[in-house]
C-alpha positions as CSV (number, residue, x, y, z in Angstrom):
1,X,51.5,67.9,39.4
2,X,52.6,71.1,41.2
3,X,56.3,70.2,40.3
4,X,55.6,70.5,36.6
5,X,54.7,74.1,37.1
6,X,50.6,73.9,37.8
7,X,49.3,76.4,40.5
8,X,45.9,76.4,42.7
9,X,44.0,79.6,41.7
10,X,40.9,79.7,44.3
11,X,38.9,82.3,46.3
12,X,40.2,80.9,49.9
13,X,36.8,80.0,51.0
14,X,36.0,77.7,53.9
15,X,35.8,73.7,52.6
16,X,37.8,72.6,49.2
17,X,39.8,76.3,48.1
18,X,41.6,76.6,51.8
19,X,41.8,72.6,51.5
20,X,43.7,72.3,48.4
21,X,45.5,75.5,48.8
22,X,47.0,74.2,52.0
23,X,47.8,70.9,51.0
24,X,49.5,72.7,47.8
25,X,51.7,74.9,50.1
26,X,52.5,72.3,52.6
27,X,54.2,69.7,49.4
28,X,55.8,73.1,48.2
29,X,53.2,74.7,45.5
30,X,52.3,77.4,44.8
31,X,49.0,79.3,45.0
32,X,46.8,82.5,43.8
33,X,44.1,83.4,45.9
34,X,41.7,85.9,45.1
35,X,39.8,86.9,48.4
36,X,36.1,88.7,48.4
37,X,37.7,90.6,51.5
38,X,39.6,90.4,54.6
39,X,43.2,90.3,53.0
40,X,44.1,92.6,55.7
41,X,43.5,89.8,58.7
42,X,44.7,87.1,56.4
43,X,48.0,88.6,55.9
44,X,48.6,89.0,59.5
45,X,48.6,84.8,59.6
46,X,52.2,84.0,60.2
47,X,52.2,81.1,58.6
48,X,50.1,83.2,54.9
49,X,52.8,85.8,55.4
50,X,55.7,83.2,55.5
51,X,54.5,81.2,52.0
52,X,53.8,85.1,50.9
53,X,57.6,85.9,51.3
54,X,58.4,82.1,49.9
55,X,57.4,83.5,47.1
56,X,54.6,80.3,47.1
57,X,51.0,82.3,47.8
58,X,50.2,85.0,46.2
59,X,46.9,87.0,47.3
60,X,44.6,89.3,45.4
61,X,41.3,91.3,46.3
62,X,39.4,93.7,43.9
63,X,38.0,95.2,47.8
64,X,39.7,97.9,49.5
65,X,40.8,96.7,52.9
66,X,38.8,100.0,54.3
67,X,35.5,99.2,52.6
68,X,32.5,98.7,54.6
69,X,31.8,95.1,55.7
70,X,28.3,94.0,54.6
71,X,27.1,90.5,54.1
72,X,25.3,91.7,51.0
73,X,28.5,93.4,49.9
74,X,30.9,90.1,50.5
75,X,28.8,88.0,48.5
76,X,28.6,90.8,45.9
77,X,32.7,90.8,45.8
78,X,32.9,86.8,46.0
79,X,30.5,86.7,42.9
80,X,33.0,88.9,41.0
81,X,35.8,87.4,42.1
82,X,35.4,84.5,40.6
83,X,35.7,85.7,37.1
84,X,38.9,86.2,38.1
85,X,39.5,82.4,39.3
86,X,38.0,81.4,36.3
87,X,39.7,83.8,33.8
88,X,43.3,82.7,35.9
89,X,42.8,79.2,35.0
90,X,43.3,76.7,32.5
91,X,40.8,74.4,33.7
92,X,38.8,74.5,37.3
93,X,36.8,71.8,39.0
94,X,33.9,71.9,40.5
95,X,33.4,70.0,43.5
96,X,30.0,70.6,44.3
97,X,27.7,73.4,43.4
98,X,23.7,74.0,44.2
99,X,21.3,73.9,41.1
100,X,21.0,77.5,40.4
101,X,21.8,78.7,43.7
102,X,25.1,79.5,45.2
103,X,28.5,81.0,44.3
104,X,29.6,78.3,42.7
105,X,26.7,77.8,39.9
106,X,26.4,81.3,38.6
107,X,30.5,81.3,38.5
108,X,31.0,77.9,36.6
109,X,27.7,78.6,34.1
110,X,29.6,82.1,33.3
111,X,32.9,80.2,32.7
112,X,31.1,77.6,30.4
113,X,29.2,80.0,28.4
114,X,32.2,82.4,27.9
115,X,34.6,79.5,27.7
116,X,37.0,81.4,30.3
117,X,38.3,78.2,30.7
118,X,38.0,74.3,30.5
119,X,35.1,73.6,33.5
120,X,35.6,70.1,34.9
121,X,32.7,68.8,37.3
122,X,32.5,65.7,40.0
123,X,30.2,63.5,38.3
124,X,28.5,62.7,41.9
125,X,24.7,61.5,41.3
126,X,23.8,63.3,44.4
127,X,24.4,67.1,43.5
128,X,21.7,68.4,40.9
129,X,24.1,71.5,40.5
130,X,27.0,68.9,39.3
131,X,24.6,67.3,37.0
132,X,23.5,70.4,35.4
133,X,27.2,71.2,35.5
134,X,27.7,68.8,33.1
135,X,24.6,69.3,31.2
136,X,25.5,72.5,30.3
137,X,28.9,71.4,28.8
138,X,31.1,71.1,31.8
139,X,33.7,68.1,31.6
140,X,32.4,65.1,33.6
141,X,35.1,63.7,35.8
142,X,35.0,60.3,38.5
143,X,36.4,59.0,41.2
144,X,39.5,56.8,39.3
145,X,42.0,59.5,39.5
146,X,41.4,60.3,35.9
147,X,41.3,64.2,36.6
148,X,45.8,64.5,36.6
149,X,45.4,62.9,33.3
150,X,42.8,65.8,31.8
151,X,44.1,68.9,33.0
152,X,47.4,67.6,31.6
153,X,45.4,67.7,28.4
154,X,44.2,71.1,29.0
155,X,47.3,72.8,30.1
156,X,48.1,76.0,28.6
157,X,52.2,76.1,29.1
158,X,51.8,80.0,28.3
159,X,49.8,80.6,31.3
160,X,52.1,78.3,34.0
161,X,55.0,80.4,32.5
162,X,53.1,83.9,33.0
163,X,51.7,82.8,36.5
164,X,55.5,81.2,37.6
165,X,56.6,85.1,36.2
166,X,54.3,87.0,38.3
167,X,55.0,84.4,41.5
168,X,59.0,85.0,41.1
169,X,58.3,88.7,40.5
170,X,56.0,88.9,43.5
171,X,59.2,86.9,45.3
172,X,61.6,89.5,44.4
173,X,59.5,92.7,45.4
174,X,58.8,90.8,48.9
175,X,62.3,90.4,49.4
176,X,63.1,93.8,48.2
177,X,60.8,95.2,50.5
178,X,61.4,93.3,53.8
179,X,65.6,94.5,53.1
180,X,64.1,98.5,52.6
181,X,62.4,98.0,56.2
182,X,65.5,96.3,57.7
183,X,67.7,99.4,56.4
184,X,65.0,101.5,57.5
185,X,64.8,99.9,61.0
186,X,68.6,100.1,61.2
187,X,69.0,103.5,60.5
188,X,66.4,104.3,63.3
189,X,68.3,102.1,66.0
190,X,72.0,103.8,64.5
191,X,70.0,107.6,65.1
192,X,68.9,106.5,68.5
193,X,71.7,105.0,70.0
């Protein structure tokens, strides 16, 4: 569904966010990622900074670049990211999540009890977390390909407008900017030649 204007909004963590966000990019997507820290390495990636300038990934951190690093302090920043994924979205899925443990749980309880957004959970047996998920009133989905077909249902068209907005607008100052350096650069090599 990517072509009818739905975007991935994750936290680019290891396992299912830099899966889907890649898999997005690579069949033309596009993608918000808000990072806990280290945008400064990942936009050093050629391959981040080329769907950055596409205008197709578009990265956010609430964490200055110069902050101390601390275990302690990145699970801290991933925690409050993810009001932001949540508060992004029209609906989010939860893949798997520890019972009461975990990034994932306190994040996904947050976004049911506040109703940031539609919360959709695997229905997998195995995870106590997804169970409790649902429980709690997040949206059991299967295995039969039924999730397309309800976050069609939950779409907000006003938020795919906004977030296509703020992806074109990001486009346009990207572009803007790599034309200032090549000026820039050009005057340099004109003053030194």
């Amino acid at each position: 569904n990517m072509g009818k204007g739905f975007c991935i909004v994750s936290g680019g963590a290891k396992g299912i966010d830099i899966t889907s966000s890649s898999y997005t990019l690579k069949k033309n997507g596009y993608v918000v990622e808000y990072l806990a820290d280290g945008i400064e390495t990942k936009i050093k990636d050629k391959e981040v900074l080329r769907y950055i300038l596409a205008g197709k990934l578009l990265l956010y951190t609430a964490t200055s670049p110069f902050a101390l690093k601390s275990k302690q302090k990145f699970v801290g920043n991933a925690m409050e990211r993810n009001k932001f994924i949540y508060a992004h979205s029209n609906a989010t899925i939860v893949v798997k999540s520890d019972y009461e443990t975990g990034g994932t749980w306190p994040g996904a309880i947050e976004a049911i009890k506040y109703k940031f957004c539609t919360v959709y959970v695997w229905d997998n047996k195995i995870y106590k977390g997804n169970q409790e998920l649902i429980e709690r009133g997040g949206i059991a989905i299967g295995d039969d390909g039924s999730i397309q077909e309800a976050i069609i249902r939950t779409s907000d068209l006003a938020t795919e407008k906004t977030t296509v907005k703020l992806i074109t607008k990001t486009r346009k100052q990207s572009k803007k900017k790599i034309v200032e350096n090549q000026t820039k650069e050009n005057q340099i090599q004109g003053t030194t030649n």
